[in-house]
VEXNULUM-589283 format. One record per residue (C-alpha): x, y, z; residue number from 0. Coordinates in Angstrom, 1 decimal, padded with zeros to 4 digits, m for minus. Each point is the difference from the previous one (the first is absolute). Layout:
<atoms>
ATOM       px       py       pz   lumvex
ATOM        X        Y        Z      NUM
...
</atoms>
This chain:
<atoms>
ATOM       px       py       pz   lumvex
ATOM    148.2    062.3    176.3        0
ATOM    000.3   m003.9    000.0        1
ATOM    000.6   m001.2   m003.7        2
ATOM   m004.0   m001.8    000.0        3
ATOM   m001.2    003.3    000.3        4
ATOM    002.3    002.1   m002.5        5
ATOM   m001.0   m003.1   m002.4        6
ATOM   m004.0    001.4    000.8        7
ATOM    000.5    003.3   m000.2        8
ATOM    001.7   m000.7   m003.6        9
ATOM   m002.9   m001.8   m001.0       10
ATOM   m002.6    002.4    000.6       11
ATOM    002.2    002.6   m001.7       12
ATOM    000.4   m001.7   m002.7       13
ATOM   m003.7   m001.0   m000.5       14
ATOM   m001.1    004.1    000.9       15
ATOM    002.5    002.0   m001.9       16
ATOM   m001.3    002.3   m002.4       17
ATOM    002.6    000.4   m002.2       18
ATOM   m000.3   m003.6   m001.5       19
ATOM    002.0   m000.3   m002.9       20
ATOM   m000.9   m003.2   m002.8       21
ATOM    002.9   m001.6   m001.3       22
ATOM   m000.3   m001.7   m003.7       23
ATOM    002.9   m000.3   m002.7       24
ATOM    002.1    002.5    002.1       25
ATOM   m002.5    002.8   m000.6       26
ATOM   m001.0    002.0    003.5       27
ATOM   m003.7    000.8   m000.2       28
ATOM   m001.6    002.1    002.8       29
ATOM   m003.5   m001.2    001.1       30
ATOM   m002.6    002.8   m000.6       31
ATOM   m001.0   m000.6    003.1       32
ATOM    001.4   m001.8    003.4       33
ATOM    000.3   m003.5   m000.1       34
ATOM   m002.3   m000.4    003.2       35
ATOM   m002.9    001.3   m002.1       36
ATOM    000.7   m002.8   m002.6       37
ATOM    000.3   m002.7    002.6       38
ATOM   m003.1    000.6    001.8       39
ATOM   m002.1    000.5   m003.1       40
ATOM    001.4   m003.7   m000.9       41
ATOM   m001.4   m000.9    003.7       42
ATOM   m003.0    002.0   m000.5       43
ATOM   m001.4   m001.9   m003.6       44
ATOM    001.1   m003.5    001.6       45
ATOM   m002.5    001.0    002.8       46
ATOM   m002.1    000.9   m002.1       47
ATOM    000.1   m002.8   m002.1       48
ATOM    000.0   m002.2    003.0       49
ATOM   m003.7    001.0    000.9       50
ATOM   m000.8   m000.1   m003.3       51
ATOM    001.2   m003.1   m000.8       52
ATOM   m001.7   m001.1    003.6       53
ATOM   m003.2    001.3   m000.8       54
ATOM   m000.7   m001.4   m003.3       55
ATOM    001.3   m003.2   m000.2       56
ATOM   m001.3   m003.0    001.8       57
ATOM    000.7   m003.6    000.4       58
ATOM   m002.6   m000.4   m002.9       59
ATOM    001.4    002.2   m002.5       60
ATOM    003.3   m000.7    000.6       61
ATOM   m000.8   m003.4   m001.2       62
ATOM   m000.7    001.2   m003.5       63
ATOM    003.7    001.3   m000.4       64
ATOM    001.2   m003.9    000.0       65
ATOM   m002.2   m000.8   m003.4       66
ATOM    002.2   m000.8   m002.9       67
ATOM   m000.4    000.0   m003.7       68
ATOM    001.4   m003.3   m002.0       69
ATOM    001.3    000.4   m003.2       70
ATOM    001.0   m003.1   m002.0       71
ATOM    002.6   m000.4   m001.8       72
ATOM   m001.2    000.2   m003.5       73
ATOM    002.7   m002.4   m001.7       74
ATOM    002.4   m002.3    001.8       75
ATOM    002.4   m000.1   m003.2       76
ATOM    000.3    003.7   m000.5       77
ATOM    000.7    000.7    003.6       78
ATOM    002.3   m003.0    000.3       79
ATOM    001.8    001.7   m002.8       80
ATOM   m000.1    003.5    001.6       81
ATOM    001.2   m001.0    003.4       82
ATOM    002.9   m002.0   m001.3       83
ATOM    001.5    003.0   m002.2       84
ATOM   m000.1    002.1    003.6       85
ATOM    001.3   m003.0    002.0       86
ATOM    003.1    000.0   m003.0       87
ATOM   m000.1    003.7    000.0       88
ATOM    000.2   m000.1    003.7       89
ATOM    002.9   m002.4    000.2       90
ATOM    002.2    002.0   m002.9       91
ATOM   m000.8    003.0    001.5       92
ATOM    001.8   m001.0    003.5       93
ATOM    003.1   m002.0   m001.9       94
ATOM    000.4    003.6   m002.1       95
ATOM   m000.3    001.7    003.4       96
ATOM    003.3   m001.9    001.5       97
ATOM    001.3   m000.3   m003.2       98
ATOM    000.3    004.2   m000.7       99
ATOM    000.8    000.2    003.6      100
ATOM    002.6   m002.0   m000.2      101
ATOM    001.5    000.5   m003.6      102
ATOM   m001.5    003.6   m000.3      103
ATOM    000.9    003.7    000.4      104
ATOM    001.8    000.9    003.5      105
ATOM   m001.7    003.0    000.0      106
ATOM   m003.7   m000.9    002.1      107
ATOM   m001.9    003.0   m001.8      108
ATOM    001.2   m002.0   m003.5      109
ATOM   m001.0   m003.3    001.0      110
ATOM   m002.4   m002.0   m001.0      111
ATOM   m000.9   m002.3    003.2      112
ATOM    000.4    002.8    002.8      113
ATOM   m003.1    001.7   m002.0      114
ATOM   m001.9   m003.0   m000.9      115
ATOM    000.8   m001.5    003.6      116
ATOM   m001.0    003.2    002.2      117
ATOM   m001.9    001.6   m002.1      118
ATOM   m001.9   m001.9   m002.5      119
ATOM   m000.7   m002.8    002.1      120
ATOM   m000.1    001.1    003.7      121
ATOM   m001.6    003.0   m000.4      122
ATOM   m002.3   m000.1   m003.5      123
ATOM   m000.9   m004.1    000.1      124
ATOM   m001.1    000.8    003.8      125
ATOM   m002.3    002.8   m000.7      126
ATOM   m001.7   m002.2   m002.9      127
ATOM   m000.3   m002.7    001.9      128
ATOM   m002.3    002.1    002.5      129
ATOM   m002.1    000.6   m003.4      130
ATOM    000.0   m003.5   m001.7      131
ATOM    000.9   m002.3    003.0      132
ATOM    002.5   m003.0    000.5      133
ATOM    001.3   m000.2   m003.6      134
ATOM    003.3   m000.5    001.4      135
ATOM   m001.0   m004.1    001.7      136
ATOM   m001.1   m000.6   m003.3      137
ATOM    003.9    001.1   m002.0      138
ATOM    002.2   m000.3    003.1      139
ATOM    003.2   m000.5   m001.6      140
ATOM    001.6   m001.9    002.6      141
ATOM   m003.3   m002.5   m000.2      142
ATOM   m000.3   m000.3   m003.6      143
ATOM    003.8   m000.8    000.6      144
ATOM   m000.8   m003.0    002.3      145
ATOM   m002.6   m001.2   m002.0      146
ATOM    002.0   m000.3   m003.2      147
ATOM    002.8   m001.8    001.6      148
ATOM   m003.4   m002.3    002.0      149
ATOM   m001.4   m000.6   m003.2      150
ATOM    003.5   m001.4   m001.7      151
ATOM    000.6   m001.8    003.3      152
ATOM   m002.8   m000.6    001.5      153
ATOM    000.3   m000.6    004.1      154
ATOM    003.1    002.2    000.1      155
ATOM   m002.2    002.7    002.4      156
ATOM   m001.8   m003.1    002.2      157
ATOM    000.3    002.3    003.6      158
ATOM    003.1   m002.1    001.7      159
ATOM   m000.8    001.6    003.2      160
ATOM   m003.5    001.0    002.0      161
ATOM    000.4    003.7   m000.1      162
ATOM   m000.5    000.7    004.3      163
ATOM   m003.1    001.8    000.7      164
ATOM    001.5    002.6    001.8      165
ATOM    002.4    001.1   m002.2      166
ATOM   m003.0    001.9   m002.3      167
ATOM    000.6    002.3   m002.0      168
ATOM    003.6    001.2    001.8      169
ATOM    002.0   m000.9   m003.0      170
ATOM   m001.8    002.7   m002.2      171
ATOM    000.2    002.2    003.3      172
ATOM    003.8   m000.4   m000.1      173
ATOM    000.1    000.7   m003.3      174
ATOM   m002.1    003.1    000.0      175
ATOM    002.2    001.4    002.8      176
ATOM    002.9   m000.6   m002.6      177
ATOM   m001.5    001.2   m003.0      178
ATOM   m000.7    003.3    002.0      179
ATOM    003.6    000.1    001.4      180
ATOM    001.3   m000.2   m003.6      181
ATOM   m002.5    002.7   m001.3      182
ATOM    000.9    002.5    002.8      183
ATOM    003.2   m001.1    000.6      184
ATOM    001.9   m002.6   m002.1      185
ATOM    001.1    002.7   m003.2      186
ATOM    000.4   m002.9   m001.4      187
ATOM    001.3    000.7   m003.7      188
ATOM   m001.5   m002.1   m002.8      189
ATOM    002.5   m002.7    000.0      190
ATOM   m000.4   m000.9    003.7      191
ATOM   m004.2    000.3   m001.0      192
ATOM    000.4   m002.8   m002.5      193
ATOM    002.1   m002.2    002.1      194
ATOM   m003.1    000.5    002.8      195
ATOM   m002.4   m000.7   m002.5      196
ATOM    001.7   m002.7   m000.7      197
ATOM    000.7   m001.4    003.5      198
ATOM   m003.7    000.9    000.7      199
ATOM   m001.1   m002.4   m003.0      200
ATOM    001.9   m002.3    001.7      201
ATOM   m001.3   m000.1    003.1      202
ATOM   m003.6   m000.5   m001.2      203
ATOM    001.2   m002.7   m002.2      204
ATOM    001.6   m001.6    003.2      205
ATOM   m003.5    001.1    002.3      206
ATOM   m002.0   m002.1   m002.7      207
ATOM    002.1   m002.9    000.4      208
ATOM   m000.1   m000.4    003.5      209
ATOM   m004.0    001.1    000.7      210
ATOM   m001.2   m000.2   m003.5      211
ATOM   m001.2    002.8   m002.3      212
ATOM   m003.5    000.3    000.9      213
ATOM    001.0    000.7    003.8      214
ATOM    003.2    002.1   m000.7      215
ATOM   m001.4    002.2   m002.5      216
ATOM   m003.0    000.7    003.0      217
ATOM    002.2    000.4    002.5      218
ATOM    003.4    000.3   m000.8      219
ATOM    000.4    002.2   m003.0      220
ATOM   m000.3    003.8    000.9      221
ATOM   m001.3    001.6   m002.8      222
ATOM   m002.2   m002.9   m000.4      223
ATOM   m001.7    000.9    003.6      224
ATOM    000.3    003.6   m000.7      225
ATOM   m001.6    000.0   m003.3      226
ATOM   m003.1   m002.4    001.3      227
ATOM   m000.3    002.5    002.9      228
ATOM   m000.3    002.9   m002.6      229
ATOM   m001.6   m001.9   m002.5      230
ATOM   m003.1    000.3    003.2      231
ATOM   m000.6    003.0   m000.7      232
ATOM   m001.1   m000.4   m004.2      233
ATOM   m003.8   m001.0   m001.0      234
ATOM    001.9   m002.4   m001.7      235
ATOM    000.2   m003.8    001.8      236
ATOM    001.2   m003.3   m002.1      237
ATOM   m001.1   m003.0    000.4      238
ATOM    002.5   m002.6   m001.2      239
ATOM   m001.1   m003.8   m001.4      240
ATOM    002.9   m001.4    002.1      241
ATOM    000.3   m003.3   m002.9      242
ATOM    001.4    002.6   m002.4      243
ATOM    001.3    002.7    001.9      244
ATOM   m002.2    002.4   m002.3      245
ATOM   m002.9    002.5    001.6      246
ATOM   m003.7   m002.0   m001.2      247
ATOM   m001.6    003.4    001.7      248
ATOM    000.6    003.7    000.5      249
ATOM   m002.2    001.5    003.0      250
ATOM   m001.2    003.8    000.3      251
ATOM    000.1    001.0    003.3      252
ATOM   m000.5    003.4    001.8      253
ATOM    003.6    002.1    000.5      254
ATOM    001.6   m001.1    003.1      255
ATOM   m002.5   m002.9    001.0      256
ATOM    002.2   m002.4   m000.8      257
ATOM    002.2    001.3    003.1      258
ATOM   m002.6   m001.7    002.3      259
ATOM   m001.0   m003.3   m001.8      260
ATOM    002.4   m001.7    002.4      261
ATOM    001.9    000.8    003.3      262
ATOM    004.2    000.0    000.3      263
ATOM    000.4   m003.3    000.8      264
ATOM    003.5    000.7    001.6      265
ATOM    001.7    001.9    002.3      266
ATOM    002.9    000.4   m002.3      267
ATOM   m003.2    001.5   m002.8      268
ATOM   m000.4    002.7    002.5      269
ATOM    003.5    000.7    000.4      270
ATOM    000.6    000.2   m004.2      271
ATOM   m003.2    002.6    000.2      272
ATOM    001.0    002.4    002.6      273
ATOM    003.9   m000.1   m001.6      274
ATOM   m001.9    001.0   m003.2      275
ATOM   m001.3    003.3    002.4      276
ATOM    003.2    000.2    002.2      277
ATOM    002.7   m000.3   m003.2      278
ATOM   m001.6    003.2   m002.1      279
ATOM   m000.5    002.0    003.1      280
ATOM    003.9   m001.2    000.7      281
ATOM    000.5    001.0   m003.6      282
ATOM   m001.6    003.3    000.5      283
ATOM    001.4    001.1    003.2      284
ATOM    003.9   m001.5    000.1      285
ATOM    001.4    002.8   m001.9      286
ATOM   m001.7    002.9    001.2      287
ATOM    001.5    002.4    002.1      288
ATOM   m001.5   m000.1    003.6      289
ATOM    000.6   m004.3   m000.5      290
ATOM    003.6    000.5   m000.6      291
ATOM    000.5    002.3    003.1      292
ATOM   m001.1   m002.5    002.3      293
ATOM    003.3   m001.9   m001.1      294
ATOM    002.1    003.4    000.0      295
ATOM   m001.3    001.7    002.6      296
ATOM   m001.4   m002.6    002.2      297
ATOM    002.1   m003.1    000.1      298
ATOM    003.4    001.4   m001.7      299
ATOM    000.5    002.1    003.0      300
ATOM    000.1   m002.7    002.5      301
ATOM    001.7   m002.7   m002.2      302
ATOM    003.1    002.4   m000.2      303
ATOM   m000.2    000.8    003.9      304
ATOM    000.3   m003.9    000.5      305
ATOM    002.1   m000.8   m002.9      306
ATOM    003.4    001.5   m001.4      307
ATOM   m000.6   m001.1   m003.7      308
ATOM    001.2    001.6   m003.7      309
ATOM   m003.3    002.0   m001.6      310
ATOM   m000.5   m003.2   m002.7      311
ATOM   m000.3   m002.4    003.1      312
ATOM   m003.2    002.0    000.7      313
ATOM   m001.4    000.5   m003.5      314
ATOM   m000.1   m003.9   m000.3      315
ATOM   m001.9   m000.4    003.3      316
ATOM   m002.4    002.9   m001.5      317
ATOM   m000.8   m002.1   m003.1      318
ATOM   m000.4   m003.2    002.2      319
ATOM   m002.4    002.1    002.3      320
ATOM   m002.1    000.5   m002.6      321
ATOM    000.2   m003.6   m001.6      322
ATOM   m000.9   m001.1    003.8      323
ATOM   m003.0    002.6    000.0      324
ATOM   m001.2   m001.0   m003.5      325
ATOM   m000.1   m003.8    001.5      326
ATOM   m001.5    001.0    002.9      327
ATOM   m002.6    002.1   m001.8      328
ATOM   m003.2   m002.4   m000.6      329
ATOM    000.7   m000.8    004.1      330
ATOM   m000.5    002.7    000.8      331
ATOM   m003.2    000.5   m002.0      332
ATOM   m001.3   m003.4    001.3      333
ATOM    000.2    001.3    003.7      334
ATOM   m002.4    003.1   m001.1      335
ATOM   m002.2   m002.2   m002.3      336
ATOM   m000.2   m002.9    003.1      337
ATOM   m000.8    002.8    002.5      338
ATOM   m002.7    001.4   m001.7      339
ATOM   m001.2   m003.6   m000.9      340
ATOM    000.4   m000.9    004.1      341
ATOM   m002.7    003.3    000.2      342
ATOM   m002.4   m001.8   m002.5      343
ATOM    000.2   m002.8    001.6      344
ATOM   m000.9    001.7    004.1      345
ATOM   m002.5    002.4   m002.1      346
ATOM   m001.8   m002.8   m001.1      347
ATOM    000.7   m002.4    002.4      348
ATOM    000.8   m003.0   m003.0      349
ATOM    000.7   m003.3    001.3      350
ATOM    002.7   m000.1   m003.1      351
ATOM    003.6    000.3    000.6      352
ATOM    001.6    003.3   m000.6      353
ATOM    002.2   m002.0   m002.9      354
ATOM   m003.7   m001.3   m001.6      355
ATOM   m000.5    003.6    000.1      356
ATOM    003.0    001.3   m001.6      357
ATOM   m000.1   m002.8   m002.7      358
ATOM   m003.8    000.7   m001.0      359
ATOM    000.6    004.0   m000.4      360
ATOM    003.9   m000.5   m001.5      361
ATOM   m001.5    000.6   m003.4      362
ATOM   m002.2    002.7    000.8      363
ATOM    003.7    001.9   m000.1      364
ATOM    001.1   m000.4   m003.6      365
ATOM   m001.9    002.7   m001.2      366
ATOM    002.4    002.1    001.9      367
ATOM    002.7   m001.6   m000.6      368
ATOM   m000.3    000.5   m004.1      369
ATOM   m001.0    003.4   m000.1      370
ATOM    003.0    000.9    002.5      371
ATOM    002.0   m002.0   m002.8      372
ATOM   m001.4    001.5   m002.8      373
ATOM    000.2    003.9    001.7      374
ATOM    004.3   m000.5    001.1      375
ATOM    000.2   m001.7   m003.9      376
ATOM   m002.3    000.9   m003.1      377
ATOM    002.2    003.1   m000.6      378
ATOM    002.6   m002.2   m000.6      379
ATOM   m002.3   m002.1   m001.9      380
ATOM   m001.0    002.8   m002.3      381
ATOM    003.7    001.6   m000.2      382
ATOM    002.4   m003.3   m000.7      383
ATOM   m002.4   m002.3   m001.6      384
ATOM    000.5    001.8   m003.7      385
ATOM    003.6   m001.1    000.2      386
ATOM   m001.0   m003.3   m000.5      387
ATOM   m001.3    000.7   m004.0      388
ATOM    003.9    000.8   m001.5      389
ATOM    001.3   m002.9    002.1      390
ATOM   m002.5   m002.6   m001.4      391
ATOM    001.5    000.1   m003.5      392
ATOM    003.7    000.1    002.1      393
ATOM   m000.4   m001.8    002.8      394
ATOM    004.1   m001.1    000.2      395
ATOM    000.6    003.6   m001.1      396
ATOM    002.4   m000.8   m003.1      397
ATOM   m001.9    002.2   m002.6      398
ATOM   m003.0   m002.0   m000.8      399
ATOM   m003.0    001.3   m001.2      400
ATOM   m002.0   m003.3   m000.5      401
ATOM   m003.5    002.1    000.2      402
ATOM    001.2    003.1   m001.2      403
ATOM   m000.2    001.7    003.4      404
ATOM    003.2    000.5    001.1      405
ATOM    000.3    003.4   m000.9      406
ATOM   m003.2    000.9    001.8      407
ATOM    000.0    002.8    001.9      408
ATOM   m002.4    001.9    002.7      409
ATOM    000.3    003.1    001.5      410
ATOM    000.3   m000.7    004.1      411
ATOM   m003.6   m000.1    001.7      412
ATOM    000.0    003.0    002.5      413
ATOM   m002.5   m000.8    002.6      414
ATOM   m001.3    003.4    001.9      415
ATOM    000.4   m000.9    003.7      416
ATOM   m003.1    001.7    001.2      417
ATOM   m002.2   m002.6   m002.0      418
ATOM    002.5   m003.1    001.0      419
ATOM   m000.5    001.6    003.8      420
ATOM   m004.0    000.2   m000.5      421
ATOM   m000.2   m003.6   m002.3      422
ATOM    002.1   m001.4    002.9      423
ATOM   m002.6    001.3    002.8      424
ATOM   m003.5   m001.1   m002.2      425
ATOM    002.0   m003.3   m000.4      426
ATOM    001.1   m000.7    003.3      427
ATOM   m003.7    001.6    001.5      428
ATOM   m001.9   m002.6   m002.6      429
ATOM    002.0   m003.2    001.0      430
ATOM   m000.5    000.5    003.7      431
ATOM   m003.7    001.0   m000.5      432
ATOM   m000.1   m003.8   m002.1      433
ATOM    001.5   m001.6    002.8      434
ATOM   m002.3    001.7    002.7      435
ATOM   m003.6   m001.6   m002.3      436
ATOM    002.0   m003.3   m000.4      437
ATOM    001.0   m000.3    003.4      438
ATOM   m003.8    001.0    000.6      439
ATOM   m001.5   m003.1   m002.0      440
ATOM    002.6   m001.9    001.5      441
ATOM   m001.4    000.8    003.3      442
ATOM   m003.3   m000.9   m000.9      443
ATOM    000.9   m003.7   m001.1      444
ATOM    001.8   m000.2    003.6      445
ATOM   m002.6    001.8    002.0      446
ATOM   m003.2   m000.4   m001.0      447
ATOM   m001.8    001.3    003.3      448
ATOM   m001.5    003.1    000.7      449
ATOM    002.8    002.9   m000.3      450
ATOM    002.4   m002.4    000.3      451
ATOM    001.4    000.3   m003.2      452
ATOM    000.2    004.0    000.4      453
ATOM    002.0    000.3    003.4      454
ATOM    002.4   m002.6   m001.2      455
ATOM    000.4    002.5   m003.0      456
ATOM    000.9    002.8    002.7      457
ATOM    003.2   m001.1    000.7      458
ATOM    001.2   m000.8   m003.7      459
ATOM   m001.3    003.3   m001.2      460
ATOM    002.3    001.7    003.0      461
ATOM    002.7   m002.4   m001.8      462
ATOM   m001.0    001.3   m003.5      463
ATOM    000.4    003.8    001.3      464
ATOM    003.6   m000.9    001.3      465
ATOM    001.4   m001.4   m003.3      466
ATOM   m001.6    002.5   m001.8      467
ATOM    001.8    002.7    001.8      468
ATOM    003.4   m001.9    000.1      469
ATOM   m000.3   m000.3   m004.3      470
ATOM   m000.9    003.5   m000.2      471
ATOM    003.1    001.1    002.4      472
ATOM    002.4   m001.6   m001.7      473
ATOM   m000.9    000.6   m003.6      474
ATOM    000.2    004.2    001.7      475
ATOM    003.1   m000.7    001.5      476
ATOM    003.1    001.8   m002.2      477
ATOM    003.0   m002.4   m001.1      478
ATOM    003.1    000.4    001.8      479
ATOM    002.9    001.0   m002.0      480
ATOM    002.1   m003.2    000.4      481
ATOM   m000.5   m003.1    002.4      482
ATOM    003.8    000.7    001.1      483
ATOM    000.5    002.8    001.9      484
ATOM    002.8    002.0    000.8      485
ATOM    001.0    000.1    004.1      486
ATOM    001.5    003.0   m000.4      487
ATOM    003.3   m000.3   m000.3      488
ATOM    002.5    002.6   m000.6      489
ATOM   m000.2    001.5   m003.4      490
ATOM    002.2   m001.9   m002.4      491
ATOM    001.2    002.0   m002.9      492
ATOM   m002.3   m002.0   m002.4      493
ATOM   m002.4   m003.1   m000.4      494
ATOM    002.7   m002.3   m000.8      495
ATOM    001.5    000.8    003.5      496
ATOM   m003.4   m001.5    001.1      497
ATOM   m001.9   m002.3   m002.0      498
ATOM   m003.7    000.9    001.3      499
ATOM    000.4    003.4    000.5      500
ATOM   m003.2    002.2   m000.4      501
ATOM   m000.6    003.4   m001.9      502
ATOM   m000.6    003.1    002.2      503
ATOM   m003.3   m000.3   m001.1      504
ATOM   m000.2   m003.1    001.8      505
ATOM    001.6    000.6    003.4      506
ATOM   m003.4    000.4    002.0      507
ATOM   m000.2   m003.9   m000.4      508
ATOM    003.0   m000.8    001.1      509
ATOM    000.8   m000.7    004.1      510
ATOM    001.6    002.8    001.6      511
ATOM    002.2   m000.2    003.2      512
ATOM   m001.7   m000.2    003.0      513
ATOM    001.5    003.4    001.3      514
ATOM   m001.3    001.9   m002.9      515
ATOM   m003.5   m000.5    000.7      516
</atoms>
């Protein structure tokens, strides 16, 4: 069987087996029923919700969702004075972060900035700004920064160079690819997270010089772009009185409108959106078991046939295998996304350019994206988060107790895994189902003619169905029991005679000769 069609037959396996098995804080949870039930009652409601969706709303009352609600700011003083204690609260609370990684415990579960950092921030400031919108443009640290050092010398950020046109948003792309990397990847202990932090306030500092802060903090400054992106989906919008910097109006929108108040207006946008989809799937799936056989029993096999090598020689070429896949990861999710786009584009026959295509639905995609985030993370959220009350009052860990929290302590959260399995599903169901009525009203701004609007819908729902599917299957898939695998060599007396030796409990995962099979 030629090595295309093993990979298909794998596929389809993997999507129809009936003994799925969830994976989620090393607990094994057996779905009550098979997982191809699960994935095509997911297909089923978006279908459902499709003609639903199609049938009641029209050009006309899809109009209505646009209307906002203005809410003045009641007193400039007041909120002046409010939004400069978060911009200084915002600025000590990332020189504490470097400062505690850096100075603090060794220990990452006792440290102050690898909980506030990954966390606090990454995980809890994200979710709330999908509730309360882009707070974080307003108390930006590495902003406020800039414009404290502008305001004592003023012209010191005047843009020394035009910032090229085609460059985008790449340097935020860049640096989401290496954010990722370090999360999945870098173990990076706290020390080496300080010194990051630190080299990462530098390179804004640096961006802002060169391009100025107003462009660099669009463009440049990942969780700047993230957050905005996120900050889409909250009824929440602010509108800022650019003379003072300070918002003169807060506007109340619908949930998820504000994802289609304007277009990407890149390529590189579309890109940073489908490596938001592409990263947590990555995420999901690198450590499960049938991903880490297609190293071991796929592409291990043949590497040793063609090269004589010591087992380490191959690990390392594992672990830049998967750095290569999680690079390659929102490509490959922009050749599915384009195709399906291309399909629109014959179905309707659009004299717009499969890229004017792609940009004008790139948001209709977040939805996904953040419930796929919030499904692979809010049990961490909900089980690490607590840490952070003792550490507040010892952030150095050198016996403070400057709040009289220190000596805090909570029993651990156990989550059950059938409700994390089921929360996971509704979650993952309700963003695509978002995503199909956005994409929808989308359409009909775009294609105003006839049916237009629904057969363009056709192929993004087919789209929809895919990723739906995909999230599903790999939140199902079981974890494997260690990304290094043992080639089975002969049996050493103990582990120390080989370092990533596997329990008997874990042979199964491990390659076996080719003559055993």
């Amino acid at each position: 069987m030629g090595r295309a069609a093993r990979g298909l037959a794998a596929s389809i396996l993997l999507l129809s087996s009936g003994a799925a098995v969830a994976h989620m804080m090393g607990v094994v949870y057996n779905l009550p029923i098979p997982f191809w039930m699960y994935a095509f009652s997911a297909s089923a409601a978006l279908a459902l919700s499709f003609l639903v969706v199609g049938y009641f709303v029209t050009a006309q009352n899809a109009a209505r969702n646009f209307r906002t609600i203005d809410l003045g700011i009641p007193d400039a003083r007041i909120c002046g004075a409010v939004l400069a204690a978060l911009r200084v609260s915002s600025v000590f609370a990332l020189l504490l972060t470097i400062l505690t990684g850096i100075f603090g415990p060794a220990n990452p579960f006792a440290n102050f900035s690898v909980t506030f950092f990954w966390i606090v921030f990454a995980l809890g400031f994200t979710y709330l700004t999908a509730l309360i919108g882009d707070v974080y443009a307003l108390i930006n640290p590495w902003r406020v920064i800039c414009d404290w050092i502008e305001r004592r010398n003023p012209g010191v950020f005047r843009p020394r160079f035009q910032y090229p046109r085609w460059l985008g948003y790449y340097p935020a792309l860049v640096l989401y690819l290496a954010f990722i990397w370090l999360e999945l990847f870098g173990q990076a202990p706290p020390r080496q997270l300080g010194l990051i932090l630190l080299a990462y306030s530098v390179i804004n500092v640096l961006g802002a010089g060169l391009f100025g802060p107003e462009l660099w903090f669009r463009q440049g400054e990942l969780f700047a772009v993230f957050l905005r992106l996120i900050g889409k989906i909250a009824p929440l919008d602010y509108r800022l009185d650019q003379a003072p910097g300070l918002p003169d109006r807060v506007q109340v929108r619908q949930p998820f409108i504000g994802l289609l108040q304007e277009p990407a207006d890149h390529f590189s946008l579309l890109l940073f959106v489908l490596f938001m989809l592409s990263s947590t799937a990555f995420d999901g799936v690198h450590e499960t078991r049938p991903w880490v056989l297609v190293f071991w029993k796929g592409i291990y096999p043949h590497l040793t046939a063609l090269i004589e090598r010591p087992y380490l020689f191959y690990v390392n070429i594992y672990y830049d295998w998967q750095w290569a896949m999680l690079f390659v990861s929102p490509f490959v999710y922009l050749a599915i996304y384009l195709l399906f786009v291309w399909v629109m584009k014959i179905v309707t026959g659009s004299a717009r350019t499969v890229r004017d295509l792609a940009l004008q639905f790139a948001f209709t995609l977040i939805p996904i994206a953040f419930v796929y985030n919030i499904t692979h993370y809010y049990t961490l959220l909900l089980t690490q988060a607590p840490a952070i009350v003792p550490m507040i009052s010892d952030p150095f860990g050198i016996g403070w107790d400057l709040f009289g929290t220190a000596k805090v302590y909570r029993a651990p959260i156990i989550l059950l895994a059938d409700r994390v399995w089921h929360t996971q599903v509704g979650l993952i169901l309700f963003g695509h189902i978002v995503s199909v009525y956005l994409a929808h009203v989308q359409a009909l701004k775009l294609f105003p003619r006839g049916r237009q609007g629904i057969w363009s819908q056709l192929p993004m729902l087919a789209l929809m169905m895919v990723l739906t599917t995909i999230g599903l299957r790999i939140l199902s898939l079981p974890i494997a029991a260690g990304q290094v695998q043992d080639p089975a060599p002969a049996v050493p007396t103990s582990s120390a005679d080989f370092p990533f030796m596997l329990t008997s409990a874990d042979s199964a995962l491990a390659p076996r000769d080719p003559d055993e099979n």
